[in-house]
C-alpha positions in Angstrom: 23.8 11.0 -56.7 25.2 10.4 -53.1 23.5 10.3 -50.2 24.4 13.3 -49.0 23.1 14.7 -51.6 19.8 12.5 -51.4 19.5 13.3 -47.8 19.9 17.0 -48.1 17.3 17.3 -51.2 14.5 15.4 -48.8 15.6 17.7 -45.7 14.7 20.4 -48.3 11.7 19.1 -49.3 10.4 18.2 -45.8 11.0 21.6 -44.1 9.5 23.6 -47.5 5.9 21.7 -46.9 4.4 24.0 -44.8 6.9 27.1 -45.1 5.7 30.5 -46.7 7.1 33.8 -47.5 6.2 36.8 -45.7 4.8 39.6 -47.6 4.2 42.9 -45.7 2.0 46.0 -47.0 3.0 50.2 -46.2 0.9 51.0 -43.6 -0.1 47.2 -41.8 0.2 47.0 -38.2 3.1 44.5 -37.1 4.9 43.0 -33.9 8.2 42.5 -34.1 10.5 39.5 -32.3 12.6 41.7 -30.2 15.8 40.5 -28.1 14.4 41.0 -23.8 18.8 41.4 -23.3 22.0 41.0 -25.0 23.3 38.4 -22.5 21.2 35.8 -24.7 19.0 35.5 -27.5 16.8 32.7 -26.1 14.9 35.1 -24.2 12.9 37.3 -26.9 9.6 38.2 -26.8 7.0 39.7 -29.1 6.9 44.0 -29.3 5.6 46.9 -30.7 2.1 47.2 -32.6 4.0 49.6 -35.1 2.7 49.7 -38.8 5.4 48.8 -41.8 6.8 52.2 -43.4 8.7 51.3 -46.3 9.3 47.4 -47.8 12.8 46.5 -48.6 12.4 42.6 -49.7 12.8 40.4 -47.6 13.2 43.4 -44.9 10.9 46.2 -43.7 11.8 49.2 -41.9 8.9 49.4 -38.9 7.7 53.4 -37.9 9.2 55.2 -34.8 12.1 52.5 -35.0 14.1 53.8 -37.8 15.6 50.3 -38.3 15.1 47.4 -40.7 14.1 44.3 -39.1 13.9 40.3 -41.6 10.2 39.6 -42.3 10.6 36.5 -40.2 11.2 38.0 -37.4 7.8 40.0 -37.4 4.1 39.0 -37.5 1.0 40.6 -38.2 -1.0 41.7 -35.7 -4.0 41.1 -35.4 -6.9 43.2 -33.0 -9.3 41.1 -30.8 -12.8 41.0 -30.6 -13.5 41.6 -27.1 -11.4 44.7 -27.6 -12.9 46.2 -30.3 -16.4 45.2 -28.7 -15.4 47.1 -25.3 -14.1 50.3 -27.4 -17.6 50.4 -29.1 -19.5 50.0 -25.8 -17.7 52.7 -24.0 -18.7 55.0 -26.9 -21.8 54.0 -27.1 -21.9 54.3 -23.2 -20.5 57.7 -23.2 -23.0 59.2 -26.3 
């Protein structure tokens, strides 16, 4: 075996440590890594709280968007507390 080929096995081994695949469900809200302009991709930002239509491994076609987008470039998303606290008390308020 060469060291190349050494090299390149450990590389492997090092970056699949903490790596994971990304499973979606239909119907789980997501946010998706979106491009802010087409002059350069360094400047992306998180969008969308849109939940998963249809799962096409490793894509996922995302509702109101009609277009697939690569599991890894989407997360879940998940609601705070103080938000969901706040939406209680103004019911609670308004009752």
């Amino acid at each position: 075996m060469s060291h190349s080929q050494r090299e390149q096995e450990r590389y492997a081994t090092h970056y699949n440590l903490r790596s994971k695949d990304k499973h979606f469900e239909v119907g789980e809200k997501v946010l998706v890594l979106m491009p802010d302009s087409t002059a350069s991709r360094a400047f992306s930002k998180w969008t969308g709280t849109a939940p998963v239509v249809e799962v096409l491994s490793p894509y996922m076609e995302v509702a109101g968007t009609g277009r697939h987008f690569y599991a890894n470039k989407s997360r879940e998303f998940y609601v705070r507390v103080y938000v969901m606290l706040c939406q209680y008390l103004c019911c609670c308020a308004s009752a």
